[in-house]
Every structure is written in C-alpha cells, then in structure tokens.
GUMI-623843 format. One record per residue: x, y, z of N, C-alpha, C in turn. Coordinates in steps of 0.001 Angstrom, whole numbers, plus 500000, padded with zeros to 6 digits. Atoms other than C-alpha are relative to their C-alpha. Layout:
! GUMI-623843
<site <X; Y; Z>; <X; Y; Z>; <X; Y; Z>>
...
END
This chain:
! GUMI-623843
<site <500003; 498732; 500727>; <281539; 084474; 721866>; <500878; 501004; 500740>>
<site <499169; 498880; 499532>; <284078; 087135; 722542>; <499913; 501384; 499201>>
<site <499952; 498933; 500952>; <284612; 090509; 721369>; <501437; 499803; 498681>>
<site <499146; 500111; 500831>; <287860; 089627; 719292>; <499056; 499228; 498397>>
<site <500546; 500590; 500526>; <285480; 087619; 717422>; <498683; 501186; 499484>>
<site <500763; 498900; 500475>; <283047; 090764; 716896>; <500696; 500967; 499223>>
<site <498758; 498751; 500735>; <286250; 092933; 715948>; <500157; 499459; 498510>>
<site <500253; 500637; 501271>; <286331; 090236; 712782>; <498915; 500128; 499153>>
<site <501462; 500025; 500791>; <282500; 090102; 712005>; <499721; 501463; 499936>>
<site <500188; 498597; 499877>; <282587; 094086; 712415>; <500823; 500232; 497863>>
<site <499175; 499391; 501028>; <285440; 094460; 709944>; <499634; 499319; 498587>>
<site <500271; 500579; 501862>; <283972; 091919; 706855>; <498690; 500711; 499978>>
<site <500731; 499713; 500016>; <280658; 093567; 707993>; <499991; 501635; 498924>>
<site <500040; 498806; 500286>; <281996; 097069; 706889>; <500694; 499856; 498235>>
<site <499728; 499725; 501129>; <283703; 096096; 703634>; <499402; 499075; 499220>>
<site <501322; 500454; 500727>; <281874; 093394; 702346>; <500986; 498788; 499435>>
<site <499064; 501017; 500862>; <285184; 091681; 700323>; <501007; 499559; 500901>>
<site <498997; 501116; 499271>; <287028; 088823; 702563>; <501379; 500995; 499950>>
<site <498682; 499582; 499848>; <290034; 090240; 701079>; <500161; 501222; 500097>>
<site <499689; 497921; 499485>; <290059; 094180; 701851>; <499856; 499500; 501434>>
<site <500484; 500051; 498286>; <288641; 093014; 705173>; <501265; 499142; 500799>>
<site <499101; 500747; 499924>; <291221; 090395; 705589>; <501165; 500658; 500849>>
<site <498559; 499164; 500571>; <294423; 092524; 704594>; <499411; 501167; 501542>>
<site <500407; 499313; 498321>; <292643; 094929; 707648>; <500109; 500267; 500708>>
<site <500321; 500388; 498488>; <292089; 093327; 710193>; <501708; 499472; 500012>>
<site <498650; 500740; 499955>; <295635; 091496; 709547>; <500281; 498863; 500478>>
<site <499966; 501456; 499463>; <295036; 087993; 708947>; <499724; 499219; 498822>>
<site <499865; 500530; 501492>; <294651; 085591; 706159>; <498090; 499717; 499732>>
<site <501599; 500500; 500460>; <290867; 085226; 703981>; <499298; 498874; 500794>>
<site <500457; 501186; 499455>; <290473; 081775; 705205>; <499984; 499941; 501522>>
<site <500591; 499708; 499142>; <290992; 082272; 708687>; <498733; 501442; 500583>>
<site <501224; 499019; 499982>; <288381; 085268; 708454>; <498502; 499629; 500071>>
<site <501043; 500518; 499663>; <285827; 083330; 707632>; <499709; 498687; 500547>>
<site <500295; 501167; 498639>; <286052; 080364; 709923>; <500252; 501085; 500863>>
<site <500446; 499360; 498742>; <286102; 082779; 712499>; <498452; 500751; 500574>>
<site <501387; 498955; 499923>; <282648; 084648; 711563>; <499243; 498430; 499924>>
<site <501252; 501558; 499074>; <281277; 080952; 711148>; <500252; 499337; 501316>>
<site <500660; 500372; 498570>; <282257; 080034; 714195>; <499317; 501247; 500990>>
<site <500918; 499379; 498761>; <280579; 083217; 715704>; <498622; 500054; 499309>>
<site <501357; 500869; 500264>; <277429; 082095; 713611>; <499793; 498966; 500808>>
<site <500486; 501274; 499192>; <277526; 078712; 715044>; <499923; 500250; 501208>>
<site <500587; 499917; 498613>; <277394; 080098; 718458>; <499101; 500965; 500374>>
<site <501203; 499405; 499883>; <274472; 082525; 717650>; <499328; 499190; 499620>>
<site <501101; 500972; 500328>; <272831; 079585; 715996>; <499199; 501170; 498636>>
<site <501069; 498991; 501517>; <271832; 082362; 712700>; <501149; 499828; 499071>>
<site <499031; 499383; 500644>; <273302; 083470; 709670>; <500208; 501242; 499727>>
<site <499359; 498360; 499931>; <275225; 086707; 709848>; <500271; 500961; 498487>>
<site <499578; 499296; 501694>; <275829; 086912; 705649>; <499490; 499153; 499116>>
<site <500602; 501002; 501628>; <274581; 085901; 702370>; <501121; 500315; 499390>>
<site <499056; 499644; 500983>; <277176; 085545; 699838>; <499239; 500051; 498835>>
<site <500376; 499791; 501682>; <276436; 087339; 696336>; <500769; 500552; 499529>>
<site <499371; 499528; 501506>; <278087; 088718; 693248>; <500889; 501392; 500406>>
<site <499314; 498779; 499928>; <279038; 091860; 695044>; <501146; 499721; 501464>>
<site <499285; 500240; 498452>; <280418; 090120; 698121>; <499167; 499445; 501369>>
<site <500580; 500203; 498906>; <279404; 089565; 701881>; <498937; 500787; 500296>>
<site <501009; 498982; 499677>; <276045; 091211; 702383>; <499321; 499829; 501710>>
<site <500922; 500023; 498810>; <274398; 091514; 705920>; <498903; 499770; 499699>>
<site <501716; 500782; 499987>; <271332; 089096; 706587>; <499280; 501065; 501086>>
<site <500174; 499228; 499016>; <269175; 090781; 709433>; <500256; 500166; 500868>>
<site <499348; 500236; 498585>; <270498; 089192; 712087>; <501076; 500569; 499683>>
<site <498572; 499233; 500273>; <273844; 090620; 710696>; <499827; 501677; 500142>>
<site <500450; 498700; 499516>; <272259; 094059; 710806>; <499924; 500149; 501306>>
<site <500119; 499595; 498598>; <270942; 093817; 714386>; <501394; 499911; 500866>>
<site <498603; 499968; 499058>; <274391; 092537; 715640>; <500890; 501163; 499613>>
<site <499228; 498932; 500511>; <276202; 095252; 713728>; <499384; 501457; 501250>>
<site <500645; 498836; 499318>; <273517; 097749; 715903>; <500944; 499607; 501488>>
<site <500035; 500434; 498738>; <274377; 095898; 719081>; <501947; 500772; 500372>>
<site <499054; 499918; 499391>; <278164; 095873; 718810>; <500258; 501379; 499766>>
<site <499893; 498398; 500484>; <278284; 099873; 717363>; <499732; 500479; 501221>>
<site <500287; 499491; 498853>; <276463; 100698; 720498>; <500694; 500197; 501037>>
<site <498806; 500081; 499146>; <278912; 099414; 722621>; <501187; 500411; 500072>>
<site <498612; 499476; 500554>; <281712; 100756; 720847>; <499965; 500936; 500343>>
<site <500248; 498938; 499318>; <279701; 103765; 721571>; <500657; 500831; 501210>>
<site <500084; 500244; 498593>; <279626; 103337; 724948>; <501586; 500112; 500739>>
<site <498317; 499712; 499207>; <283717; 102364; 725500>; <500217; 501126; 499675>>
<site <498903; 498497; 500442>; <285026; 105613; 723211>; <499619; 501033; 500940>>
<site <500790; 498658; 498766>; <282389; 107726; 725481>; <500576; 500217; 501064>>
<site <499669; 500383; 498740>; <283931; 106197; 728486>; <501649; 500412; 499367>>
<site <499091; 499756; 500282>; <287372; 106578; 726839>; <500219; 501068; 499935>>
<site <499314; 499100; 500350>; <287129; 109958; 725776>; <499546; 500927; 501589>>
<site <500208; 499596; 499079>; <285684; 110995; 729154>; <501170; 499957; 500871>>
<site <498461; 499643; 499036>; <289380; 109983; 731167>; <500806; 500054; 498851>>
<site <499071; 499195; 500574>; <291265; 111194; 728070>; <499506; 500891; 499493>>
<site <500124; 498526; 500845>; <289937; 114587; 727062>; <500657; 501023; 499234>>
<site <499007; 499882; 501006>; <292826; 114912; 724215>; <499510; 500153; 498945>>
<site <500228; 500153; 501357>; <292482; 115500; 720749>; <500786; 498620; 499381>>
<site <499338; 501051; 500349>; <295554; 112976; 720862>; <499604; 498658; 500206>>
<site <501114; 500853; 499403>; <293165; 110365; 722257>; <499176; 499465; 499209>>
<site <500931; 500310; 501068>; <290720; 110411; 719694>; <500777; 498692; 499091>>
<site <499402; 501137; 500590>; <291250; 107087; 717836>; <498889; 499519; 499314>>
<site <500537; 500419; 500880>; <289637; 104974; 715090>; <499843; 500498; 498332>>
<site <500598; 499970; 500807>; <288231; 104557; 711858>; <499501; 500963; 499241>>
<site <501250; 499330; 500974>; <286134; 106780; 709562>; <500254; 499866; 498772>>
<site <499962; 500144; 501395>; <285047; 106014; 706076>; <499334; 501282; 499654>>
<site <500946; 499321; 500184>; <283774; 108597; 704328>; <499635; 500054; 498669>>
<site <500697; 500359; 501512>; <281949; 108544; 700954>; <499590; 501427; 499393>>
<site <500077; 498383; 500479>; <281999; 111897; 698773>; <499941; 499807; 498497>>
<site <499608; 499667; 501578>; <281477; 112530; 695008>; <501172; 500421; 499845>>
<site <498596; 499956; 500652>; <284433; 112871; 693133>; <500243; 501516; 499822>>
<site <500075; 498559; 500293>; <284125; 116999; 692615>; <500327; 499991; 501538>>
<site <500051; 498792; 498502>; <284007; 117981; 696658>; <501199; 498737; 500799>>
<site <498526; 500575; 499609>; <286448; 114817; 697394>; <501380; 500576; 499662>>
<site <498969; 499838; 501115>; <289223; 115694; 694954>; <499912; 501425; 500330>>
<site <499665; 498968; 500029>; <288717; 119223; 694873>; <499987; 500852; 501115>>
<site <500286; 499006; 499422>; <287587; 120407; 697976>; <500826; 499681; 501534>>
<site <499496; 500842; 499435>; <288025; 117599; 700910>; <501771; 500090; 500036>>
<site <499017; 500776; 500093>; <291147; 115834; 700158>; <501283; 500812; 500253>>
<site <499177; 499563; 499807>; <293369; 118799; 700045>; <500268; 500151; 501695>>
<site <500238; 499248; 498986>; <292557; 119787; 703463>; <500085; 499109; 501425>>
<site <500019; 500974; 498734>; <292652; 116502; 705364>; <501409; 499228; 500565>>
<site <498313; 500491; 499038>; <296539; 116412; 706244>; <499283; 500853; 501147>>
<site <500219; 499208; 499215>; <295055; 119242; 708151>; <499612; 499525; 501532>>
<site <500992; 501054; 498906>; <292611; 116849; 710054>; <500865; 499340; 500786>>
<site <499148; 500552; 499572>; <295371; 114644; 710464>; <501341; 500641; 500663>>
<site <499444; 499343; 498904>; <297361; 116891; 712269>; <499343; 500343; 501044>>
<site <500467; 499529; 498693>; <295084; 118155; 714503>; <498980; 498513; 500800>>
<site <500529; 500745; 499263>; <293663; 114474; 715365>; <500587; 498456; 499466>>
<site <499277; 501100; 500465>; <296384; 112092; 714872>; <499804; 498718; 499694>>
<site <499981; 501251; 500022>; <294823; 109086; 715934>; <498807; 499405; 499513>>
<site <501031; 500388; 501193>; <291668; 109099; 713265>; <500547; 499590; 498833>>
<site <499801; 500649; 501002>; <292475; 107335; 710442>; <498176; 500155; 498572>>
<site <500998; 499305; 500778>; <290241; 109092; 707489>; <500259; 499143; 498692>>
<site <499969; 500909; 501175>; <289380; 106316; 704486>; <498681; 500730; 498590>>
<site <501031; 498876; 500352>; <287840; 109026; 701861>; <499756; 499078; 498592>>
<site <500064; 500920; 501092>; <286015; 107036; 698770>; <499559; 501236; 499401>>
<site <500624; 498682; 500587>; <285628; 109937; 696649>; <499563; 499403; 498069>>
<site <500171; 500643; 501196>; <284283; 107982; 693341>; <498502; 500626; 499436>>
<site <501613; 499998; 500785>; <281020; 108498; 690550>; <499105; 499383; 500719>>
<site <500909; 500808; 499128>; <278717; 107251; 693274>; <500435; 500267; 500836>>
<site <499771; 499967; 498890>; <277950; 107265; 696431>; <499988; 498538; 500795>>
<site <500230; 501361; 498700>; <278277; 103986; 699425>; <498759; 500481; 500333>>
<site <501723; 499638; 499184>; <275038; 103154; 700798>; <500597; 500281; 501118>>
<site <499252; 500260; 498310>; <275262; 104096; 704421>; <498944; 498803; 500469>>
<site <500679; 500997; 500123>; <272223; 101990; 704859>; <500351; 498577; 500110>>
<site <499259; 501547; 500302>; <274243; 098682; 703942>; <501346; 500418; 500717>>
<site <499068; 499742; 499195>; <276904; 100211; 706498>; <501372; 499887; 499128>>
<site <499426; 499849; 501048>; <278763; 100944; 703370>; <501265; 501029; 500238>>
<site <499150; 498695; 499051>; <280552; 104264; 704989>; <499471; 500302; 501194>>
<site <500623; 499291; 498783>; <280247; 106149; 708271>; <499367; 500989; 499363>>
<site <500805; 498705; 500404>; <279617; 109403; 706287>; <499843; 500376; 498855>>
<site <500041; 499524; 501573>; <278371; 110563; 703292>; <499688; 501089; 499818>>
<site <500582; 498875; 500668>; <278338; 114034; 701601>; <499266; 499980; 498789>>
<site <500587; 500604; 500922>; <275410; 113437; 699447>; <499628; 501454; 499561>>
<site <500885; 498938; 500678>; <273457; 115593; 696756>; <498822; 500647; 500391>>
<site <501166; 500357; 499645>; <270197; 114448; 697907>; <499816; 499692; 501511>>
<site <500099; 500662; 499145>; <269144; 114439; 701216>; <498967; 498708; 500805>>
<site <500441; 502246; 499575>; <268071; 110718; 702885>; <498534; 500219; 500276>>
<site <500774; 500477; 498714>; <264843; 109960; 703341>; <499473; 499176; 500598>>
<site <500398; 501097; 498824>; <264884; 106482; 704349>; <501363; 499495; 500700>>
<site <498998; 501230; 499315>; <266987; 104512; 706891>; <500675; 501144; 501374>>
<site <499012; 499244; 498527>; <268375; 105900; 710691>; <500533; 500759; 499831>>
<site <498692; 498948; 500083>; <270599; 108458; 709637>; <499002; 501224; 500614>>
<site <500204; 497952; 499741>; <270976; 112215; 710996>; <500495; 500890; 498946>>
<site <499439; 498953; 500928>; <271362; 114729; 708472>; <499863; 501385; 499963>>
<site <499717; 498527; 499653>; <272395; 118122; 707996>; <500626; 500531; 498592>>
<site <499580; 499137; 501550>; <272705; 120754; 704894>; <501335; 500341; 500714>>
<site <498623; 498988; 500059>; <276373; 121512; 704556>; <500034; 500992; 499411>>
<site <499902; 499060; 500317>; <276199; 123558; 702219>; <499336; 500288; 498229>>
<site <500466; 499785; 501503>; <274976; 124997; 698982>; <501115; 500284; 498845>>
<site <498486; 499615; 500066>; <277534; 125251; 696042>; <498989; 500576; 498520>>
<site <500725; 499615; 501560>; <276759; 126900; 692042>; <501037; 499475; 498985>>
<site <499185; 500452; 501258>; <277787; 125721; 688892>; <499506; 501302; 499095>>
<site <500835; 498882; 501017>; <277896; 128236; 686064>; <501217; 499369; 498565>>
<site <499378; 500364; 501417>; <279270; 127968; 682149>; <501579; 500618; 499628>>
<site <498668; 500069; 499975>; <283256; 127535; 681991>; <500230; 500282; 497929>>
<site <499257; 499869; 501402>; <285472; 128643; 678956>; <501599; 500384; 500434>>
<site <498407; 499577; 500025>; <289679; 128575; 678641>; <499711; 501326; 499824>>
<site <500107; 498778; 500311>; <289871; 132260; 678945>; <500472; 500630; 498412>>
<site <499710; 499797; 500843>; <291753; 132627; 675869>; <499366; 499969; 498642>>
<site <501680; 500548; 501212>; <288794; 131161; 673414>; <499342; 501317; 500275>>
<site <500770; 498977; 499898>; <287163; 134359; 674389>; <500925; 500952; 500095>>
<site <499299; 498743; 499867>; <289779; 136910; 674284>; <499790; 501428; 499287>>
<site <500158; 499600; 500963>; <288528; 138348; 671477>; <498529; 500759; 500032>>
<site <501522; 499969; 499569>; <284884; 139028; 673277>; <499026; 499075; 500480>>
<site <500855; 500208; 499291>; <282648; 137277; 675524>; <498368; 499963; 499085>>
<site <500862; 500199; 501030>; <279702; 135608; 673292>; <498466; 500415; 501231>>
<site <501203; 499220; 499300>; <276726; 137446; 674739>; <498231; 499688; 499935>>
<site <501090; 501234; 499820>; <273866; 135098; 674158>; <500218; 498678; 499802>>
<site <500197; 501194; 500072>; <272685; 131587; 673902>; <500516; 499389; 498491>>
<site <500008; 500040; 500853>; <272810; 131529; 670718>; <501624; 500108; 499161>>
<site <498758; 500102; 500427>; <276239; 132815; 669913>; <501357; 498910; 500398>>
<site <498930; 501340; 499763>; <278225; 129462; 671591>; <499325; 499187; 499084>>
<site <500176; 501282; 500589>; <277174; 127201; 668492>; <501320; 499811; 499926>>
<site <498425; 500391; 500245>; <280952; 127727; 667527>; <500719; 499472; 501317>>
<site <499468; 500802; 499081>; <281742; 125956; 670768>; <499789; 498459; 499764>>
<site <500364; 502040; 498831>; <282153; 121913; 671892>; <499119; 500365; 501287>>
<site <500708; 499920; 498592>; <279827; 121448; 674931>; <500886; 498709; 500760>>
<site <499290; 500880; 499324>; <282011; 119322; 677276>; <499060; 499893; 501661>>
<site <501172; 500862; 498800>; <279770; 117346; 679824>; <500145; 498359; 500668>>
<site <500496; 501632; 499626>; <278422; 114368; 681213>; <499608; 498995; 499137>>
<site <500578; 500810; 500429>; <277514; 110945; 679836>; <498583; 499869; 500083>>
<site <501547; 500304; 499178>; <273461; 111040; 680561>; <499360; 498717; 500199>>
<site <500510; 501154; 499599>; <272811; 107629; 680909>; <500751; 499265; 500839>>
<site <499477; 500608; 498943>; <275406; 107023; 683015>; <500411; 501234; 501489>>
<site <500122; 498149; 498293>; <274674; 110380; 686099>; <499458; 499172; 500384>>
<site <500654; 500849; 498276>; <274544; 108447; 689467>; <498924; 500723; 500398>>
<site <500901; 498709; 499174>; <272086; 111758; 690536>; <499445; 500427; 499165>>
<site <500795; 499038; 500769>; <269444; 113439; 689140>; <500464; 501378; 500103>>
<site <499530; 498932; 499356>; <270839; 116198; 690982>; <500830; 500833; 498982>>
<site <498202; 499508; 501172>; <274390; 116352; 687967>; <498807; 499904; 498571>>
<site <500451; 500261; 501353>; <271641; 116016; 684996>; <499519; 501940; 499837>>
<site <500102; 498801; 500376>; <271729; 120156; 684677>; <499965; 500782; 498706>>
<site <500080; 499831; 501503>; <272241; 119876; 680863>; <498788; 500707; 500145>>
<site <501653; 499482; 500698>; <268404; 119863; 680468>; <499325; 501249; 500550>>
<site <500810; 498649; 499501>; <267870; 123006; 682658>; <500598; 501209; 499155>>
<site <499675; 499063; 501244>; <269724; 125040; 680003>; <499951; 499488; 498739>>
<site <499759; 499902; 500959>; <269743; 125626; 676075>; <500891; 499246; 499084>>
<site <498960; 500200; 500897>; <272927; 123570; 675431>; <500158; 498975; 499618>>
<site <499787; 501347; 500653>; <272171; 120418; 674457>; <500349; 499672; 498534>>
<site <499910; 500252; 501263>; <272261; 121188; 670988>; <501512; 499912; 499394>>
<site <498217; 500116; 500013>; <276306; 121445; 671012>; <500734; 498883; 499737>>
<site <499025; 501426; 500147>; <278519; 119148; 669977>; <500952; 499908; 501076>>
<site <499343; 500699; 498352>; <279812; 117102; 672938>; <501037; 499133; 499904>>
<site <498602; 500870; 499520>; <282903; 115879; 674515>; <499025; 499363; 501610>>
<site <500246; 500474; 498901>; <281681; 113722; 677272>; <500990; 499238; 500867>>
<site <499431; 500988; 498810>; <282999; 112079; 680673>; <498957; 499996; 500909>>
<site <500859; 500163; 498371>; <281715; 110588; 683831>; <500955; 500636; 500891>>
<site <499202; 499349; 499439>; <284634; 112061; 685287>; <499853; 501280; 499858>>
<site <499686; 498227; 500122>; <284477; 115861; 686576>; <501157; 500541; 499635>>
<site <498371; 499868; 500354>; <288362; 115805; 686394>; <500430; 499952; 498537>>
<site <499995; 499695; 501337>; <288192; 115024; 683277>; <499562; 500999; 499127>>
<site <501338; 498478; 500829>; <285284; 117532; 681956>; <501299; 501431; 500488>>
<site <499224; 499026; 499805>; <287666; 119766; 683914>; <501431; 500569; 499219>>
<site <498567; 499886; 500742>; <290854; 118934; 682167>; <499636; 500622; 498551>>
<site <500087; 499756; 500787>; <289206; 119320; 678767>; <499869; 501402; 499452>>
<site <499983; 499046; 499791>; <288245; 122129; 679458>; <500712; 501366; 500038>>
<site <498864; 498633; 499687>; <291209; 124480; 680778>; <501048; 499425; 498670>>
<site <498505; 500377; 501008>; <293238; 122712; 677655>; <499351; 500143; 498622>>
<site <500716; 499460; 501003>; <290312; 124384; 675278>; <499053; 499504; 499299>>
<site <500760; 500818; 500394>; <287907; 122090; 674658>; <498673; 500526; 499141>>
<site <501273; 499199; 500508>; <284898; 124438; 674434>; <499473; 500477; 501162>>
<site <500740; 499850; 498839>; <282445; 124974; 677004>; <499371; 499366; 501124>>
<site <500714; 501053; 498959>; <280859; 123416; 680146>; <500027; 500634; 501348>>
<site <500111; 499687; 499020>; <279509; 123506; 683415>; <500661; 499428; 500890>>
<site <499640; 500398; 498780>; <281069; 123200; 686717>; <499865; 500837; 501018>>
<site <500169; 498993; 498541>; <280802; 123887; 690403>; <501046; 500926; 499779>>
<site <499124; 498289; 499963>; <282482; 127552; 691030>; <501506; 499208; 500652>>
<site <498954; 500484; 499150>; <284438; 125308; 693909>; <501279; 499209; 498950>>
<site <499320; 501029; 501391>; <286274; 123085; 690805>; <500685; 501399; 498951>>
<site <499535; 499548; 500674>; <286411; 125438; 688386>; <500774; 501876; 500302>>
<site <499571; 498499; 499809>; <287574; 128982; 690103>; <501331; 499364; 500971>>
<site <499001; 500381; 499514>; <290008; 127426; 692089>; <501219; 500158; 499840>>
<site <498636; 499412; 500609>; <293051; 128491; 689838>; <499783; 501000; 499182>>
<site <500718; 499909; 501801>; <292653; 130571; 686768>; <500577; 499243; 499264>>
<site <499380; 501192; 501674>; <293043; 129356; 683471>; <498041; 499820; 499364>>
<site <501426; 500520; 500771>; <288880; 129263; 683000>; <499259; 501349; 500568>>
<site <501261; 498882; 499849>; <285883; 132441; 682701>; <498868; 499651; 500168>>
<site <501606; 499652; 500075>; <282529; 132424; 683399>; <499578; 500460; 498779>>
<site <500520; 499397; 501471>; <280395; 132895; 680073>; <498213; 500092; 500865>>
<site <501490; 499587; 500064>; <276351; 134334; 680467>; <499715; 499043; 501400>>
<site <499963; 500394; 498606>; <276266; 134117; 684051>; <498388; 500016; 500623>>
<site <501414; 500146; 499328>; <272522; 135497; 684116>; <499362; 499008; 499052>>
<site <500745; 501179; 500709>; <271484; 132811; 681472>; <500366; 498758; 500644>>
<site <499559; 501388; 499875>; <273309; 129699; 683320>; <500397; 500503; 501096>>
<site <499927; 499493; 498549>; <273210; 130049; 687041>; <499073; 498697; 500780>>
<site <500781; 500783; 498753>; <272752; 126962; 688942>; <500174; 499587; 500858>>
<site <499734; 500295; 498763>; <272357; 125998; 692274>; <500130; 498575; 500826>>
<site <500533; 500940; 499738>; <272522; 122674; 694169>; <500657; 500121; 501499>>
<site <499440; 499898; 498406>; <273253; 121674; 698047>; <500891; 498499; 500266>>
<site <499354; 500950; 499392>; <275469; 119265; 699744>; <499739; 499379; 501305>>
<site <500633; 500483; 498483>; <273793; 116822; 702656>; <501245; 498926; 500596>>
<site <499172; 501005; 498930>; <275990; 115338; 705655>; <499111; 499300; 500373>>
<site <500755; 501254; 499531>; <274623; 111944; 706584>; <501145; 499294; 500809>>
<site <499471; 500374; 498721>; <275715; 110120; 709458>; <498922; 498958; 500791>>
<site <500315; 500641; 499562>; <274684; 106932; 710914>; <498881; 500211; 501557>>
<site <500291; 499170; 499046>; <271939; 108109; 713913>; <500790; 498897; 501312>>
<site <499828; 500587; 498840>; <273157; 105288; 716473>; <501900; 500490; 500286>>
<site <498786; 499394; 499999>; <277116; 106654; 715739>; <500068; 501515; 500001>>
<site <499668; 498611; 500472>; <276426; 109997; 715115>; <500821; 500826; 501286>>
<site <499786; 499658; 498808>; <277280; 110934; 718825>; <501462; 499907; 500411>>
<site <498747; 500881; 499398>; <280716; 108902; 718826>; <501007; 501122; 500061>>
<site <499149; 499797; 500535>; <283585; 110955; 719190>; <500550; 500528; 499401>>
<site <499336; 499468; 501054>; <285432; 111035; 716454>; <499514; 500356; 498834>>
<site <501039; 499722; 500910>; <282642; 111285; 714437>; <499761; 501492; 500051>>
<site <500039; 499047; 499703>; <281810; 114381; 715891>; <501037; 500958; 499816>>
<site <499051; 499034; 500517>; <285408; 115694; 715251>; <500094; 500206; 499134>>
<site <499747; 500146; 500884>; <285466; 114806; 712230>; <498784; 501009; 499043>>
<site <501295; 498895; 499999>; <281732; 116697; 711489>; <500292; 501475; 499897>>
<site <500223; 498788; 499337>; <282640; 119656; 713539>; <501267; 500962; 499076>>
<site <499014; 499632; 500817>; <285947; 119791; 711375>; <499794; 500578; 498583>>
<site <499826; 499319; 501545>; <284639; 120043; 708325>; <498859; 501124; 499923>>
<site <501385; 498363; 499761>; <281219; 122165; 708846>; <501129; 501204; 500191>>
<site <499359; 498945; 500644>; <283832; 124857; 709602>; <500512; 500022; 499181>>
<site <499518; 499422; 501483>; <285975; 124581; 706833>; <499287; 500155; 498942>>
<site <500748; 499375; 501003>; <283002; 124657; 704636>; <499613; 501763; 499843>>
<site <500755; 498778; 499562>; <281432; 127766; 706745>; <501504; 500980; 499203>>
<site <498471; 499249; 499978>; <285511; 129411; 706457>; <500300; 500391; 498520>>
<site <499511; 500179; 501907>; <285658; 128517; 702390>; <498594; 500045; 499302>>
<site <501523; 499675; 500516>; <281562; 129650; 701793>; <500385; 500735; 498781>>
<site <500005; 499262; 501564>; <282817; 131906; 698838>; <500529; 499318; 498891>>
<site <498839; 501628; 500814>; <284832; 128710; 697345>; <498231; 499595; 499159>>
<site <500295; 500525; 499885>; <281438; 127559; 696934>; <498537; 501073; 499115>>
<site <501326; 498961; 500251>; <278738; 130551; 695786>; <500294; 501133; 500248>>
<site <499897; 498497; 499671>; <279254; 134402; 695109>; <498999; 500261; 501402>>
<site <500802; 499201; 499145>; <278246; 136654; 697911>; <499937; 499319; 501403>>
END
C-alpha cells in the first residue's frame, strides 16, 4: 500500500464516475480501477459498491476516506506552517451552491479568489440541487437548510429576501396596489413537484397561486421571463436588483425571508485552504449584505 495508490482511491472516492475521476487524476478508466482493486486486495475489504449512479463508498471506504483526509490534514498544516504564503496555498475545493447564489452571486467574484490564492483550484457545482457532503459529494455546501445529521461544521452565512418582481414598464402606468389587482398578470415560478427544498416552495405563503403560470426549475430562467415581460414573480433581491430592468410590486404584502448555511466537512474544516476559501467568502457576503436584504 502506498500513498500514490490512496491519491487514486481518494480521487474515484470524491467523484464517484471512473471517467471524471479518470480524466483527473490523468490516467486511463481501466487502469483506475485495477489500481483501487489492488489497494482492496491488500486491505483484504471492499472499498465500493457499484450502482446505477456510480462508485459509492462501502464503510470501509468511508473510514479510509477519514484516515487519508486526516493526513492530508496533517501534511498542508505542516506545509502551510514553512510556507506562510497565500501563493502556497494549494489544492482542490468543490463546492456545491444552488443555482441563484452560484450564478448570481458566487461565480462572478471568484476570478477574485483566484487571484488572491492562485494555487486553489475552485470546482463550483452550482445546479437545482445540492451534493451530499455526507457521501463526500463536495467539500462545501451553501445550503438552504441547515444539517442536522452527519460531521459537518456549520455556520449561517447569511440571510437573503425575495419579494414580487415586474418588467418595470408593465407598470408604468401605476403600481397595482393590492392582491387582488395582479389577476391581469402571468405568475412566473417554479415547477412544485419538482423544488429540491421546501425552503423555494414560497408560492403557498402568498395569495398567488391562482395566476396563470409560466413555470421553470431554472431561476435563470424565471428570471429571463421575467425582465422580457412575462408577468410577475418572486425572486431573491440578490438576482433580481442586480441590474434594473425589474420593480418591486406590494412589498408589505410579499416579503420573504430565508437564510443561507455554510457546511463544511468537521474533520477538513481546519485545512487551509478551506479556511481561505470560508474566510473569503463570509466577507464578501458581510461587504455585499445590502445585495442580499434592505437595511
């Protein structure tokens, strides 16, 4: 058993599909996995079940995943202790974000990162769902909901509001001043049987279900329809104030709130670049708090 041979069972451990993991590490499918069976055959276990979604971690594949993380720990600690560089900092990070605070909020902002910590390599899955971290799916996730099973450390980032969007121009004419007066709107929303979160099902806390709907699972989309006159709909302030081109309609009738939780592996949370990567964005949230909620 060597560590070159852990650097393999690490990397199919974290993506799950031979061939992402493969393409990677930089080596062909087939030698990938004769290499993880031969570091089975010299633990004498099995490290993976194969199913429908890919390579899953058995338990023993869990505990070794703890073992070699630790250690990894352990060198970067020791690493970043005789290089105390930002240029130093090196590795990995996945991070796992809804598609609204990836896309709109994130993503712009992380050449930034990558200037000030060259040698992190930031893999942002910003999709309708979140990665388990649990199934060592990502390092970090900005979730809706915060965790409450499985090792992780977590921490409120931040709180953000959604309120009721209209092309400004659809209202030029006056600002419909109750509930009642948007029937002559589209309601442009969500699919409800297909919201990853209970958290995005906000329809039912207002009046507007009765509207005739344009739906997506996509916010980008709901967004596009939107500024190109669709009708009405909700979105975070952070999404939809961001340019003009869209108003606020009955701000004290449709006023809602939700929060954003950082999760973080507890045996990594300590590492590093983890920590830069953390410390990086907690301020730019704290810096861009009005992006996010009047006042």
């Amino acid at each position: 058993m060597n560590w070159d041979d852990m650097r393999l069972f690490l990397g199919l451990a974290r993506n799950g599909r031979v061939a992402i993991a493969a393409k990677g590490l930089e080596l062909d499918p087939t030698t990938l996995i004769r290499r993880v069976k031969k570091l089975e055959d010299s633990l004498n276990c099995k490290l993976f079940e194969l199913t429908n979604k890919g390579y899953v971690l058995t338990s023993h594949g869990v505990k070794l995943v703890n073992y070699i993380e630790k250690a990894e720990h352990y060198f970067l600690e020791a690493q970043n202790e005789l290089h105390d560089e930002r240029s130093h900092l090196a590795g990995t990070i996945r991070v796992s974000v809804s598609e609204g605070f990836g896309n709109w909020f994130l993503a712009p902002r992380l050449p930034e990162f990558k200037r000030l910590f060259p040698g992190i390599c930031i893999e942002l899955v910003a999709t309708s769902g979140f990665l388990n971290l649990n199934k060592r799916e990502a390092d970090i996730a900005i979730l809706l909901e915060k965790p409450s099973k499985g090792l992780l450390v977590t921490q409120k980032l931040t709180e953000y509001c959604l309120y009721l969007y209209t092309k400004a121009p659809l209202v030029e004419e006056g600002k419909p001043e109750s509930l009642s007066e948007l029937a002559q709107f589209n309601l442009v929303s969500y699919v409800p049987d297909l919201v990853f979160a209970p958290q995005l099902k906000f329809i039912e806390e207002t009046a507007l279900s009765q509207l005739s709907a344009l739906r997506s699972t996509s916010i980008h989309a709901q967004y596009q329809m939107l500024i190109n006159g669709a009708g009405v709909g909700i979105l975070p302030k952070f999404i939809a104030e961001h340019q003009q081109g869209l108003t606020r309609l009955l701000e004290k009738d449709i006023h809602i709130k939700r929060t954003f939780w950082l999760a973080t592996h507890k045996e990594t949370h300590s590492q590093a670049r983890f920590q830069a990567f953390i410390n990086w964005l907690t301020d730019e949230v704290e810096k861009e708090s009005k992006r996010f909620c009047d006042g």
